[in-house]
N, C-alpha and C positions, 0 to 999 in steps of 0.2 A: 071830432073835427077831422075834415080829410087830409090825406096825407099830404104834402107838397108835391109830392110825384102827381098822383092822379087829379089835384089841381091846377098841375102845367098841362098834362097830356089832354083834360076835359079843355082848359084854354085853348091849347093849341088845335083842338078841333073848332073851334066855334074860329078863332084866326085864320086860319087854314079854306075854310068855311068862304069867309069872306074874302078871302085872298082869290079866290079860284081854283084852291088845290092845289098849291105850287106840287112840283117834282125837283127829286134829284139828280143836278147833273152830273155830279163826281162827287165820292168820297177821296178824301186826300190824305192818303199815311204817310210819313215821314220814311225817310229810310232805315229799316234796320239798326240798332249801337247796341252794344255791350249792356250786359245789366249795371256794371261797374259804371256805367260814364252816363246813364240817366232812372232817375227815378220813374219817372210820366215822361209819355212824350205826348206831344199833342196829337190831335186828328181834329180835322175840320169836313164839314158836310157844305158842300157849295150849291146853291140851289140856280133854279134854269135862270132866273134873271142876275145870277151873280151875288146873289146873298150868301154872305159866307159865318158860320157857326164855330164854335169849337166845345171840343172837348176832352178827356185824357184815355191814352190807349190803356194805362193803365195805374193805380194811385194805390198800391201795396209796396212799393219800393223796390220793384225789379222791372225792368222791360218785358215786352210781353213775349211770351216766343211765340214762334210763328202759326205756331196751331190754332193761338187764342189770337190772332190779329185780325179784324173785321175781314171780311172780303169785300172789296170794293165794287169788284163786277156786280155783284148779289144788290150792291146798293142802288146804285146807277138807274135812272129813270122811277125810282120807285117814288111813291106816295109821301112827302113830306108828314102831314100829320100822321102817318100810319107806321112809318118810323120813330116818330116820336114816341108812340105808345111804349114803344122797347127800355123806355126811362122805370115806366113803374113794375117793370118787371127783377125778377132776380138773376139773371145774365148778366154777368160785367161788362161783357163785350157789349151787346143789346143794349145796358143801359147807358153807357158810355158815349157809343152813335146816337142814339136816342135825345140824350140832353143835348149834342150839335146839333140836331135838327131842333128841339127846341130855340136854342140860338139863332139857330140862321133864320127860324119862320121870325124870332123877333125884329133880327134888323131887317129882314122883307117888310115886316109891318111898319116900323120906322121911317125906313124908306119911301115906302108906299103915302104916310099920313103927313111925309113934308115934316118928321122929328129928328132934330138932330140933337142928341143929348148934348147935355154941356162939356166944352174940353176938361179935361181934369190937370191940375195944374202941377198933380205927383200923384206917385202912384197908391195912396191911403185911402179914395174912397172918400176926400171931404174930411175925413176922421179930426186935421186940427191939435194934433200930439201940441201940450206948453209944458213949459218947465215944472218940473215936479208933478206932472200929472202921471198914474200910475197905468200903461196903457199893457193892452192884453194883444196877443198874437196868435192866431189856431191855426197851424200848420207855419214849420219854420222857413221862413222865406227871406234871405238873406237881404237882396233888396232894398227889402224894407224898413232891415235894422239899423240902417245907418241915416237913414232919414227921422227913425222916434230916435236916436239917438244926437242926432245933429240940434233935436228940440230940446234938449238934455230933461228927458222924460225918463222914468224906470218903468223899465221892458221883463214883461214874463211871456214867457213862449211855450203853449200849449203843444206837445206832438205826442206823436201813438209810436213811435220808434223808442224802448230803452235805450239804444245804444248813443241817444242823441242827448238825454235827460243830462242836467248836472248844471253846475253854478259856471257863467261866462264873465268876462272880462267886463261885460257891458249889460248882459243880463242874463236872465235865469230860463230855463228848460225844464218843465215838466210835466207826467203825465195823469197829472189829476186837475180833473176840470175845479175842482175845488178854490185853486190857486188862483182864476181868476175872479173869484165874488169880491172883490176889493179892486178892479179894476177900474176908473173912470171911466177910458174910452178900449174899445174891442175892435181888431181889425182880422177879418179872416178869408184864408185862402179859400177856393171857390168847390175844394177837395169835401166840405161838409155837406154838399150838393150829391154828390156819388158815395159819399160812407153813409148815409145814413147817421149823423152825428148831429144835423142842423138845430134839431125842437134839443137835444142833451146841451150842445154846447150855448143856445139861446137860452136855456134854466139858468146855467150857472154863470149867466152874464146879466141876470135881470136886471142887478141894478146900477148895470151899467148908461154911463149917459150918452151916449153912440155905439151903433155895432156896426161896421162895415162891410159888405162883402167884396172883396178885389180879386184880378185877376182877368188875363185874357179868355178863359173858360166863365164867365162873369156876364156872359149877353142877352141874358135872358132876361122872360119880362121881369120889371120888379113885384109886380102887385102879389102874385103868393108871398114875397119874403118881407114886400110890406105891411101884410095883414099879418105874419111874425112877430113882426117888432124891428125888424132889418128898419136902419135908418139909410143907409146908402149902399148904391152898388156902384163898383168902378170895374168897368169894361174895355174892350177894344172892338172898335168897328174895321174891317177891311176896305181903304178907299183906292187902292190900287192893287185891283183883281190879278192881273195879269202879271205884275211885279211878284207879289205875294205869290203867287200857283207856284211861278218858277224858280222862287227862293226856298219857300217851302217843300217844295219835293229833290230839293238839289241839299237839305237837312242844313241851310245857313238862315243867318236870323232872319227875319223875316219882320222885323219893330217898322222899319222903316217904310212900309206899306198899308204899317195899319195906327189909326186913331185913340189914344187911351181919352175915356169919358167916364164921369161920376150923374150918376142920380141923383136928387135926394129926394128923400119922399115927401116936405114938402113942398118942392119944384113940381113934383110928376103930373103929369095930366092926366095921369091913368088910363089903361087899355080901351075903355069903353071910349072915351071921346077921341083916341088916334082910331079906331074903328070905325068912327060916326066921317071920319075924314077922307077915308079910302071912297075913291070914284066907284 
């Protein structure tokens, strides 16, 4: 079976394709912070009609320094799918920009086919946490846990950091995918897209009865992660360009410009017929 990388990058040529090739108009990095004061920052790929992507500068738990931070100049007017290629390579950096531009061709093609994903009503992905139901987390995302907590569900939290592992107040932390096979429902950050973790952490979730993928780095198409078994994706679309550029590179939030939306798969009209829709 092909990888999910070389499934998005062969998609996004044939999207791309049919798009007319978009270009890129700006890559957008955040400012500079402290390793201490963020994990990932974001970066987003903004494409010539205003289609904007995301993805993480970096997802090992330090900032990236500056040697390893895209260059933006480098990116600027370049080939949307021919950027994307840089996903299924092994460059962090490369494949980091790479899955933005993935993103951005998808809400271009969204856009383009008159799809507007459905709003999402919190940030789960659909997922649906009930009482006593045992629900699974893959990357620790705060967030989130007051929301399966508020459904008074028991929470185990999947992460790669030892220093994070051990028993909470409200749930559990650890680092063996093991822990979730007794899961009900699985919600996971959009980080198993860039670790290479996706096909490991969908084994040990098979029989689970929802898997979510969320997260603003989450815009891509769904159909590779729905031929996975991915039951939902919850995303964010950027609906005010202009607000967002300038919040964004000014390193303030930036929620307030853009749309959170869930898929499910099966809602989705699949890529082939928003394809068949594009003029």
């Amino acid at each position: 079976m092909p990888s999910v990388a070389a499934r998005y990058v062969a998609l996004c040529e044939r999207v791309a394709a049919r798009l007319g090739h978009p270009r890129v108009r700006a890559l957008h990095l955040p400012p500079p912070q402290p390793a201490s004061q963020n994990d990932a920052d974001f970066l987003a790929v903004e494409l010539e009609d205003g289609s904007i992507g995301f993805s993480y500068v970096a997802i090992d738990g330090k900032a990236s320094p500056p040697r390893s931070r895209p260059d933006a100049s480098a990116v600027a007017g370049a080939d949307a799918a021919a950027l994307a290629r840089g996903y299924a390579g092994n460059d962090p950096v490369a494949r980091a920009v790479g899955f933005a531009a993935i993103n951005a061709l998808t809400q271009q093609l969204f856009g383009c086919a008159g799809y507007v994903p459905p709003e999402a009503g919190d940030s789960l992905g659909a997922l649906g946490p009930a009482p006593g139901e045992h629900v699974g987390m893959i990357g620790l995302f705060p967030p989130l846990i007051s929301q399966v907590d508020a459904a008074r569900a028991r929470l185990t939290v999947l992460e790669l950091k030892p220093e994070l592992a051990g028993e909470r107040e409200h749930y559990r932390v650890t680092l063996d995918p093991a822990h979730l096979a007794t899961c009900d429902k699985v919600v996971s950050t959009c980080t198993v897209m860039l670790n290479d973790t996706l096909d490991a952490v969908l084994a040990a979730c098979r029989d689970a009865r929802h898997f979510a993928i969320v997260g603003p780095t989450a815009g891509c198409f769904p159909d590779p992660l729905f031929a996975r078994g991915v039951d939902s994706i919850g995303g964010r679309r950027v609906v005010d360009v202009a607000g967002f550029r300038d919040a964004f590179l000014r390193g303030e939030k930036w929620g307030a410009f853009a749309a959170k939306y869930v898929i499910a798969r099966r809602d989705y009209p699949g890529v082939e017929r928003l394809l068949d829709r594009v003029d």
